[in-house]
N, CA, C and O atoms as a GROMACS GRO file, in nm:
protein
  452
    1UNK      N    1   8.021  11.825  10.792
    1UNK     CA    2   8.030  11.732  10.902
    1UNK      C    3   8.091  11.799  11.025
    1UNK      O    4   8.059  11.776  11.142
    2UNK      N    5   8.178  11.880  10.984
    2UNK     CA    6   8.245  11.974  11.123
    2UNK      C    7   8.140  12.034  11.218
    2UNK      O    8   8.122  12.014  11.338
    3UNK      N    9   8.066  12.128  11.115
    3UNK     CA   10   7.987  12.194  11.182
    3UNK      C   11   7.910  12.076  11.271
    3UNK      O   12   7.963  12.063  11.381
    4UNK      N   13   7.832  12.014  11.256
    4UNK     CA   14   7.731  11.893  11.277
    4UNK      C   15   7.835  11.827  11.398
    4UNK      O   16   7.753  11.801  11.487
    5UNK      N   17   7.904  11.806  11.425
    5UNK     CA   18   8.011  11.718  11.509
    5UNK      C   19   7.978  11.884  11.635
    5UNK      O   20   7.913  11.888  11.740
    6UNK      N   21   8.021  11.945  11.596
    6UNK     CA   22   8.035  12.059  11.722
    6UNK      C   23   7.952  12.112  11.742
    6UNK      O   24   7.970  12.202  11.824
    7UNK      N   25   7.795  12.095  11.682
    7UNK     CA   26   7.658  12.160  11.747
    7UNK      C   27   7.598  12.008  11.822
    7UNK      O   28   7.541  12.007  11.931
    8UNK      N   29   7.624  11.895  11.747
    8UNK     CA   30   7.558  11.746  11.814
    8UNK      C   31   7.606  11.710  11.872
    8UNK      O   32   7.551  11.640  11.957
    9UNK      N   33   7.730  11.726  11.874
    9UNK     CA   34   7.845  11.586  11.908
    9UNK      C   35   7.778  11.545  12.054
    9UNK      O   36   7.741  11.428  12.059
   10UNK      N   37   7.759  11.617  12.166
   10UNK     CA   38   7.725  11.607  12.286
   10UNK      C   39   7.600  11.557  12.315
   10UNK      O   40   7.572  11.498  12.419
   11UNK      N   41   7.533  11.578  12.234
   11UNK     CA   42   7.399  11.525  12.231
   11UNK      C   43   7.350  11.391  12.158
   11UNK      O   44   7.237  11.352  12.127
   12UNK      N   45   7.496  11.329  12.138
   12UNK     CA   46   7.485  11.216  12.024
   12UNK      C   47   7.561  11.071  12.151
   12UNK      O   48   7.575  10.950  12.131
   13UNK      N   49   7.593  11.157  12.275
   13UNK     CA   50   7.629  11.086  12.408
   13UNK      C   51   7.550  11.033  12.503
   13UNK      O   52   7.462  11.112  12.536
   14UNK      N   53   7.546  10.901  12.576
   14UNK     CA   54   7.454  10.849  12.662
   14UNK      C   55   7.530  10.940  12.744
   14UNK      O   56   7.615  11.026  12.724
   15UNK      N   57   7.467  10.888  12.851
   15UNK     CA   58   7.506  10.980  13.037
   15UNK      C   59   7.634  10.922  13.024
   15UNK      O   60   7.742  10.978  13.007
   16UNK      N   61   7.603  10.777  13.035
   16UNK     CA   62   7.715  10.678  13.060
   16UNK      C   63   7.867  10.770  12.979
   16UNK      O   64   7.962  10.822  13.038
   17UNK      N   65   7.844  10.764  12.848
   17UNK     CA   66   7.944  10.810  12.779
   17UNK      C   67   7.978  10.950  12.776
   17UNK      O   68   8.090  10.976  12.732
   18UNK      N   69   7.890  11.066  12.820
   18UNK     CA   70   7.934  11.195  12.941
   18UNK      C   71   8.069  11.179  13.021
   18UNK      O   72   8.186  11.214  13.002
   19UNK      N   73   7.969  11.081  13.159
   19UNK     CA   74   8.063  11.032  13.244
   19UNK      C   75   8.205  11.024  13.217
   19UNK      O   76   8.293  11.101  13.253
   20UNK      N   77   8.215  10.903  13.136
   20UNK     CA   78   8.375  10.869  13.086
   20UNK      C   79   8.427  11.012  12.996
   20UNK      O   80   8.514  11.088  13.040
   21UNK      N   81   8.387  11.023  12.920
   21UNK     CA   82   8.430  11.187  12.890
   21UNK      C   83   8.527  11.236  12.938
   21UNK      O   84   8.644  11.249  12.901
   22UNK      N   85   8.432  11.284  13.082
   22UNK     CA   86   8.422  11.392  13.167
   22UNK      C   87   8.556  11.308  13.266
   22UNK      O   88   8.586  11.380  13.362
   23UNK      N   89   8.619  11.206  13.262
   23UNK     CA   90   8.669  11.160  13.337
   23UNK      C   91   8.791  11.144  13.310
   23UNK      O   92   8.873  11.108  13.394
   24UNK      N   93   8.817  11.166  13.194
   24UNK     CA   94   8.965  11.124  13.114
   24UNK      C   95   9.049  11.207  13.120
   24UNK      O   96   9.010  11.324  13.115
   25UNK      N   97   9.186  11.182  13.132
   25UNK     CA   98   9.302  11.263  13.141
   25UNK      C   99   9.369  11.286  13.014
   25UNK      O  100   9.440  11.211  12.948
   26UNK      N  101   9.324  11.426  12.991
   26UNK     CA  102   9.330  11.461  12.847
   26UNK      C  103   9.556  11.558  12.938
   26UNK      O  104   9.591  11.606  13.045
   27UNK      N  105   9.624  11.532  12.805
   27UNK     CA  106   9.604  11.502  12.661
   27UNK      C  107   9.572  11.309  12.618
   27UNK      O  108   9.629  11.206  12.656
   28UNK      N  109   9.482  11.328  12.547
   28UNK     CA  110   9.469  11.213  12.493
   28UNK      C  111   9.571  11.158  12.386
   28UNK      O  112   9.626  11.236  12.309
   29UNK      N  113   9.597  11.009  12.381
   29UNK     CA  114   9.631  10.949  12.229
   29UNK      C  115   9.506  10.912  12.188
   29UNK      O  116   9.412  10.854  12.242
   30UNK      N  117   9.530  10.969  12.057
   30UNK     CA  118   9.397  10.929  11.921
   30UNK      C  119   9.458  10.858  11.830
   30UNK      O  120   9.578  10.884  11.814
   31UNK      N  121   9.415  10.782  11.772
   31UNK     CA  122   9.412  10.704  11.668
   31UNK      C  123   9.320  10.682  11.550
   31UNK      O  124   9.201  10.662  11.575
   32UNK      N  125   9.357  10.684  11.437
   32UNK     CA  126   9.244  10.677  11.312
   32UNK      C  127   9.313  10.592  11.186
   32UNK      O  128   9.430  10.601  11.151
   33UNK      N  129   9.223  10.517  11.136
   33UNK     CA  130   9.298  10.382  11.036
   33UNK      C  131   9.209  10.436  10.894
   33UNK      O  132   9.094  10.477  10.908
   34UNK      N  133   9.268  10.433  10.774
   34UNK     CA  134   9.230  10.433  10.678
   34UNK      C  135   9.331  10.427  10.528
   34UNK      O  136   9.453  10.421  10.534
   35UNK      N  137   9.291  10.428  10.461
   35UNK     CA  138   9.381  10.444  10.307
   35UNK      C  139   9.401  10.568  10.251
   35UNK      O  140   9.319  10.659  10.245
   36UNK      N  141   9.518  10.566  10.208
   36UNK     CA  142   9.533  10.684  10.130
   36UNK      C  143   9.686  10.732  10.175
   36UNK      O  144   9.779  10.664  10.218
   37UNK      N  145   9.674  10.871  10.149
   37UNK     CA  146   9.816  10.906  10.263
   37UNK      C  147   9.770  10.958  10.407
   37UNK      O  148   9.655  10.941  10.447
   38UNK      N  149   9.850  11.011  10.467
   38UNK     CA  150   9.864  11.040  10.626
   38UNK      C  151   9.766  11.154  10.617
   38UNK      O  152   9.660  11.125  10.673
   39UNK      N  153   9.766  11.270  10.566
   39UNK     CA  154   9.740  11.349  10.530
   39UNK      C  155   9.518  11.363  10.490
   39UNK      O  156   9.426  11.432  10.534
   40UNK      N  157   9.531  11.256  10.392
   40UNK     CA  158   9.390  11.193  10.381
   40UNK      C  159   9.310  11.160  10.502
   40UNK      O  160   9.199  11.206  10.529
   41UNK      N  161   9.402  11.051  10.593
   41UNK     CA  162   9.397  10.975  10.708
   41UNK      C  163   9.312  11.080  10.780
   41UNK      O  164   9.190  11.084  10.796
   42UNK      N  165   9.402  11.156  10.815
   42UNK     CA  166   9.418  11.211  10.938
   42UNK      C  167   9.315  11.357  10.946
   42UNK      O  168   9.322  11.445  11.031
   43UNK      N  169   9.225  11.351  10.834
   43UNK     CA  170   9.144  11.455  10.770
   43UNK      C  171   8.997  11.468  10.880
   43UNK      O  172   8.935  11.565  10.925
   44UNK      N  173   8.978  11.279  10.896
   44UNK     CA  174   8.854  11.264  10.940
   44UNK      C  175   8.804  11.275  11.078
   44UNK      O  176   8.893  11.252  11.160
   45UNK      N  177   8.682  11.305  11.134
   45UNK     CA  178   8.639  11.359  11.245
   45UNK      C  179   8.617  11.230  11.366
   45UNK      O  180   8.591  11.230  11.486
   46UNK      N  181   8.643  11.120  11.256
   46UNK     CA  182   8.634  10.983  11.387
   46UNK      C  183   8.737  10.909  11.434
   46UNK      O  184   8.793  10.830  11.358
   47UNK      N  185   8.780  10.925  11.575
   47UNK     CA  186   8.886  10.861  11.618
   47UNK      C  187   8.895  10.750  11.707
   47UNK      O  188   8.797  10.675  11.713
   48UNK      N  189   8.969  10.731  11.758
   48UNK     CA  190   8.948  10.596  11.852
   48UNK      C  191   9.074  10.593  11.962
   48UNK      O  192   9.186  10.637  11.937
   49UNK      N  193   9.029  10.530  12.096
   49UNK     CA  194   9.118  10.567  12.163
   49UNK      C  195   9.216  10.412  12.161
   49UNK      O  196   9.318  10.388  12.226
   50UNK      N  197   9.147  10.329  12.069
   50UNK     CA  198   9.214  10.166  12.078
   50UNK      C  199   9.289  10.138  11.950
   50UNK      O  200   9.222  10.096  11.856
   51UNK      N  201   9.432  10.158  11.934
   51UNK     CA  202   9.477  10.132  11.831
   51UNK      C  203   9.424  10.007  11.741
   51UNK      O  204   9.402  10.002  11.619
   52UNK      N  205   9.414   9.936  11.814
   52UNK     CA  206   9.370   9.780  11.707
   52UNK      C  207   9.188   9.843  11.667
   52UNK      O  208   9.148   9.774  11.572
   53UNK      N  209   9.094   9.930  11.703
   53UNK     CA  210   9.042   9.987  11.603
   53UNK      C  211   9.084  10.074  11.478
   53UNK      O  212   9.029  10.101  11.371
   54UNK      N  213   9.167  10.096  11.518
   54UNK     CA  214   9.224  10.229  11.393
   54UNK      C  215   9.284  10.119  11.311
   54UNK      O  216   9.289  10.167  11.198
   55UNK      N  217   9.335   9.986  11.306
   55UNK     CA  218   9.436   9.876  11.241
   55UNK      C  219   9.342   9.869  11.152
   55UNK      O  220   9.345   9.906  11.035
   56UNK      N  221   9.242   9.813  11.223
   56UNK     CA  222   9.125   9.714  11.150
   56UNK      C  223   9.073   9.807  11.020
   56UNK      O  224   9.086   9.778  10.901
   57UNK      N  225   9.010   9.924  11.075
   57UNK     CA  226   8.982  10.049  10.956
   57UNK      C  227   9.091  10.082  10.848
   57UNK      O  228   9.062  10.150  10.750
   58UNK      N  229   9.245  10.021  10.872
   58UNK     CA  230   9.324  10.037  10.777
   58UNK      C  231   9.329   9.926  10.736
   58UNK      O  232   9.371   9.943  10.622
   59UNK      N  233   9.310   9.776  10.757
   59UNK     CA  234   9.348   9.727  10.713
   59UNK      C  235   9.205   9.593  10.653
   59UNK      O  236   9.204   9.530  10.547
   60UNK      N  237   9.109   9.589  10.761
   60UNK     CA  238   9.052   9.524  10.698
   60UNK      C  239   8.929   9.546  10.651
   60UNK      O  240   8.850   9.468  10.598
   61UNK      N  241   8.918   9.691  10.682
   61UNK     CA  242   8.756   9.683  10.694
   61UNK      C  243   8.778   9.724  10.476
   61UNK      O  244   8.730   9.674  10.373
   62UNK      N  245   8.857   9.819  10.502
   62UNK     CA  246   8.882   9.880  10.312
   62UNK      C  247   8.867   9.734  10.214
   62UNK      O  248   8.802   9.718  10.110
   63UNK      N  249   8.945   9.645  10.283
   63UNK     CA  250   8.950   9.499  10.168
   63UNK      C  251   8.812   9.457  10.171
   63UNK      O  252   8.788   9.376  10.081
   64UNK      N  253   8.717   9.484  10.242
   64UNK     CA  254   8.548   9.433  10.218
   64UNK      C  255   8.498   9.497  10.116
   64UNK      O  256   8.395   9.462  10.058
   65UNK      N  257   8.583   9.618  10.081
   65UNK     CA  258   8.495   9.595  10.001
   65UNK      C  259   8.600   9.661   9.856
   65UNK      O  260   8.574   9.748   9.772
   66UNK      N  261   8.644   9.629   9.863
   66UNK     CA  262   8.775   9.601   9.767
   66UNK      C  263   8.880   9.751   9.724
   66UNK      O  264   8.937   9.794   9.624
   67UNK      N  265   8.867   9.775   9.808
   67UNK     CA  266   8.940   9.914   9.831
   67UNK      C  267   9.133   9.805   9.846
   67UNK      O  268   9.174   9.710   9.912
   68UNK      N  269   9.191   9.898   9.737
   68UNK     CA  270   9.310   9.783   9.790
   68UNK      C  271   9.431   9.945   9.772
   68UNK      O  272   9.549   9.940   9.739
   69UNK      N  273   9.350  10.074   9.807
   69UNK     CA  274   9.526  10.177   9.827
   69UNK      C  275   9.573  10.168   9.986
   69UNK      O  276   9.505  10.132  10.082
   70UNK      N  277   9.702  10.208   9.984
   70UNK     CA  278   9.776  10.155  10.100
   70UNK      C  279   9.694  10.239  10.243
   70UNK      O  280   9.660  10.354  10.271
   71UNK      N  281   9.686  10.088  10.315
   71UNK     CA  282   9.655  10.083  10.456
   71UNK      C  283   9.773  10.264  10.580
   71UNK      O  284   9.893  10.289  10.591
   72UNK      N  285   9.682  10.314  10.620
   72UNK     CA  286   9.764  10.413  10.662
   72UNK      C  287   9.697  10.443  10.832
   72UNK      O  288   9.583  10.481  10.858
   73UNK      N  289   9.762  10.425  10.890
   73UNK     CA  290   9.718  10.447  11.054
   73UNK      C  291   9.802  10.618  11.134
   73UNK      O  292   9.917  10.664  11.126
   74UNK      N  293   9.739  10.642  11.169
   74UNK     CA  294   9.776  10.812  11.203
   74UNK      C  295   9.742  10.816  11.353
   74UNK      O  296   9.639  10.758  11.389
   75UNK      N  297   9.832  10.888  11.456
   75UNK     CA  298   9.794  10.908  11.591
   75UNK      C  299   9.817  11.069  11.627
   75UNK      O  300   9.849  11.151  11.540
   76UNK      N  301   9.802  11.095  11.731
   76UNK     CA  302   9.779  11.213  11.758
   76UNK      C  303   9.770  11.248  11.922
   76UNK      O  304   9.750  11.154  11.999
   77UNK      N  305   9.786  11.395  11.976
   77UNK     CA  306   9.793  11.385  12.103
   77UNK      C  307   9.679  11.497  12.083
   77UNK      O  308   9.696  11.576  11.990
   78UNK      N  309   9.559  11.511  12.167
   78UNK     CA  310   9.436  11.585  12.162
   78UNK      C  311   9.387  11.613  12.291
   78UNK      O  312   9.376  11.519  12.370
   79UNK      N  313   9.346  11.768  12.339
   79UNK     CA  314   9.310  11.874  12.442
   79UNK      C  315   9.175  11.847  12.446
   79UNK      O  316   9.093  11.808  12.363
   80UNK      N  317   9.172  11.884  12.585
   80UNK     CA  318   9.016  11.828  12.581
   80UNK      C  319   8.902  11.922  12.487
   80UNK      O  320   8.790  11.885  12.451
   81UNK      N  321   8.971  12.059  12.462
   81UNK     CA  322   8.871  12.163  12.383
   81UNK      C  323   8.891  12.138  12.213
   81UNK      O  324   8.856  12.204  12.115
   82UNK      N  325   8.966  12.008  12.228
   82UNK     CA  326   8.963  11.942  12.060
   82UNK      C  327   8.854  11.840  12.014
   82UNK      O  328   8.820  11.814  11.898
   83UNK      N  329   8.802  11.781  12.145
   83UNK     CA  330   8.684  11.666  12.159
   83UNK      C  331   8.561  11.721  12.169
   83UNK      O  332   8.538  11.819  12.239
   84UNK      N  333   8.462  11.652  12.089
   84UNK     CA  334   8.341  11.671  12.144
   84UNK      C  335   8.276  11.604  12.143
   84UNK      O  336   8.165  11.630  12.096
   85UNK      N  337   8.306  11.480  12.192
   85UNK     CA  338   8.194  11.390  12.181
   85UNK      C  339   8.297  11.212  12.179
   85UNK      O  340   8.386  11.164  12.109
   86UNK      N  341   8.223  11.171  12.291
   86UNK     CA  342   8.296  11.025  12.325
   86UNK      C  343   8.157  10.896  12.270
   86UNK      O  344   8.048  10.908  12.328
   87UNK      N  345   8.169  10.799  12.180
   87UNK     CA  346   8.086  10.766  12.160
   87UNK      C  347   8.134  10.581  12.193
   87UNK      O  348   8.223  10.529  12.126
   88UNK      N  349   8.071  10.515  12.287
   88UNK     CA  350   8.153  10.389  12.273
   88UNK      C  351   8.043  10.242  12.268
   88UNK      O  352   8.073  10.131  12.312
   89UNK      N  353   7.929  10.278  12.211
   89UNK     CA  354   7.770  10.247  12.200
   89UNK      C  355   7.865  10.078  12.104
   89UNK      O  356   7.872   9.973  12.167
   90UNK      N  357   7.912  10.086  11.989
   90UNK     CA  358   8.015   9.944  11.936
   90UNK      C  359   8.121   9.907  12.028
   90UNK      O  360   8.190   9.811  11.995
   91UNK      N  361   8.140   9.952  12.110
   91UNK     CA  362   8.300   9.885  12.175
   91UNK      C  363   8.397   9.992  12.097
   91UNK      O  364   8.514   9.958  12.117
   92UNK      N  365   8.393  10.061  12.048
   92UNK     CA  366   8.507  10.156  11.923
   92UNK      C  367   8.579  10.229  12.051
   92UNK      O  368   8.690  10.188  12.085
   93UNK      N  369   8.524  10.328  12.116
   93UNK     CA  370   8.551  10.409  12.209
   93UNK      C  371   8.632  10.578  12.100
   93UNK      O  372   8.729  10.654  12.097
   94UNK      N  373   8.516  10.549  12.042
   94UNK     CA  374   8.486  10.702  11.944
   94UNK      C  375   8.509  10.785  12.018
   94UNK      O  376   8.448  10.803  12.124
   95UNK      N  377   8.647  10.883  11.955
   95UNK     CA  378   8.643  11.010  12.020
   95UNK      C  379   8.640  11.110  11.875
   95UNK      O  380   8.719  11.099  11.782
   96UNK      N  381   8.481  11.250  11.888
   96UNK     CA  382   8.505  11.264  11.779
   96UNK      C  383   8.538  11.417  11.769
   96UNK      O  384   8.470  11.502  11.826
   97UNK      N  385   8.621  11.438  11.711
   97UNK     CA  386   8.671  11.588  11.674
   97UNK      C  387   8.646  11.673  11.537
   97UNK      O  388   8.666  11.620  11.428
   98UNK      N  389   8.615  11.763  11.544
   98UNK     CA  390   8.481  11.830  11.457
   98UNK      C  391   8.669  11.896  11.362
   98UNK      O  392   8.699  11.869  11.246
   99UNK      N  393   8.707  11.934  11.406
   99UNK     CA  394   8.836  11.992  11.294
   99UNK      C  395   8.966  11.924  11.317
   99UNK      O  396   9.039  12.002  11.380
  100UNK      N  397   9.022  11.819  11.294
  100UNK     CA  398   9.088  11.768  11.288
  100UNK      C  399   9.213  11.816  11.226
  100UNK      O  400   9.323  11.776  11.265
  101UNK      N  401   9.191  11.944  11.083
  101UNK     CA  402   9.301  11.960  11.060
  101UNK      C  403   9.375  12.086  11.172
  101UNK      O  404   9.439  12.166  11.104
  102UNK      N  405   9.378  12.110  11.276
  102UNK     CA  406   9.418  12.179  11.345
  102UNK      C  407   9.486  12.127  11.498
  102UNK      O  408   9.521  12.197  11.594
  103UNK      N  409   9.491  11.954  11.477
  103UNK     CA  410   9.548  11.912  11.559
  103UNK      C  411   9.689  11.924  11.528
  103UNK      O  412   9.716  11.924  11.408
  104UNK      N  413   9.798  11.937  11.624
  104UNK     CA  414   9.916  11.924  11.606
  104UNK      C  415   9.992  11.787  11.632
  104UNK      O  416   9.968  11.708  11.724
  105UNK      N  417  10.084  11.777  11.536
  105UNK     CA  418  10.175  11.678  11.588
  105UNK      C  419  10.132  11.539  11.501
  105UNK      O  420  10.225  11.457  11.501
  106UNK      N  421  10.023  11.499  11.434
  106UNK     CA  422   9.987  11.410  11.360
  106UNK      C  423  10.126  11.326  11.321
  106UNK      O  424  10.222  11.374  11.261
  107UNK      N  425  10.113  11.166  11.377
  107UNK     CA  426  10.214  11.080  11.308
  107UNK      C  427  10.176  10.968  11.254
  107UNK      O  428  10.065  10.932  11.292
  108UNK      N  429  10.240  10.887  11.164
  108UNK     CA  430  10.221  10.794  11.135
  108UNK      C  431  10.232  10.684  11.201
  108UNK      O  432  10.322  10.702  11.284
  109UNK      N  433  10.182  10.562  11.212
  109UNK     CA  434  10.208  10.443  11.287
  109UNK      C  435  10.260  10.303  11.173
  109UNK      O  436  10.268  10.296  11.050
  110UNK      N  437  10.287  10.211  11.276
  110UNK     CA  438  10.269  10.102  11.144
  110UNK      C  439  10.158  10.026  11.117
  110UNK      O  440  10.069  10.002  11.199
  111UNK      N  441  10.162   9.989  11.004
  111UNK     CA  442  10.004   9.933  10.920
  111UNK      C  443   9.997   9.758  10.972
  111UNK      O  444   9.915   9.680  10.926
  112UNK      N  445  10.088   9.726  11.063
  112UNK     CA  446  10.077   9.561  11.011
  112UNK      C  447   9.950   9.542  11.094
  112UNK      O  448   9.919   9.602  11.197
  113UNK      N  449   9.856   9.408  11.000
  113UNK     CA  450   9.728   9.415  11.080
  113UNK      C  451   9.780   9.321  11.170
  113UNK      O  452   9.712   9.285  11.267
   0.00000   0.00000   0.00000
């Protein structure tokens, strides 16, 4: 998926979502919601720049389908040569980063939905 994120990622962008990109005052806060530990969390290449997306992915989307290990939300501060690709086609405002484990500074947040 890394590889695939950093040969597409840009090409997986409307203009529109270029634009905003290209417009943002990086360093960014990222955010990513899921189960497991921080560590697990914080593995994956899809982020979000709206905390109450990253909640929801920890907290409610796992109970659909009966995933019940603990809810874990992870943030992060990210360079613009860490992004490649802004995707906001759902309302998510996907920011996606092809190696994630090489961000620094990864923290935990709190889980309450």
């Amino acid at each position: 998926m890394d590889e695939f994120v950093e040969e597409w990622g840009d090409s997986l962008m409307s203009e529109a979502e270029e634009r905003e990109l290209k417009a943002m005052a990086f360093p960014l806060t990222v955010y990513r919601g899921g189960t497991g530990t921080v560590e697990e969390v914080a593995t994956g290449v899809s982020w979000t720049l709206k905390p109450e997306i990253a909640s929801f992915y920890a907290n409610e989307w796992p109970q659909r389908w009966g995933n019940t290990r603990e809810p874990v939300i992870v943030s992060a501060k990210v360079d613009e040569g860490e992004v490649f690709a802004f995707l906001n086609d759902r309302s998510e405002a996907e920011i996606l980063i092809p190696y994630p484990d090489q961000i620094d500074g990864v923290g935990r947040l709190s889980c309450s939905p």
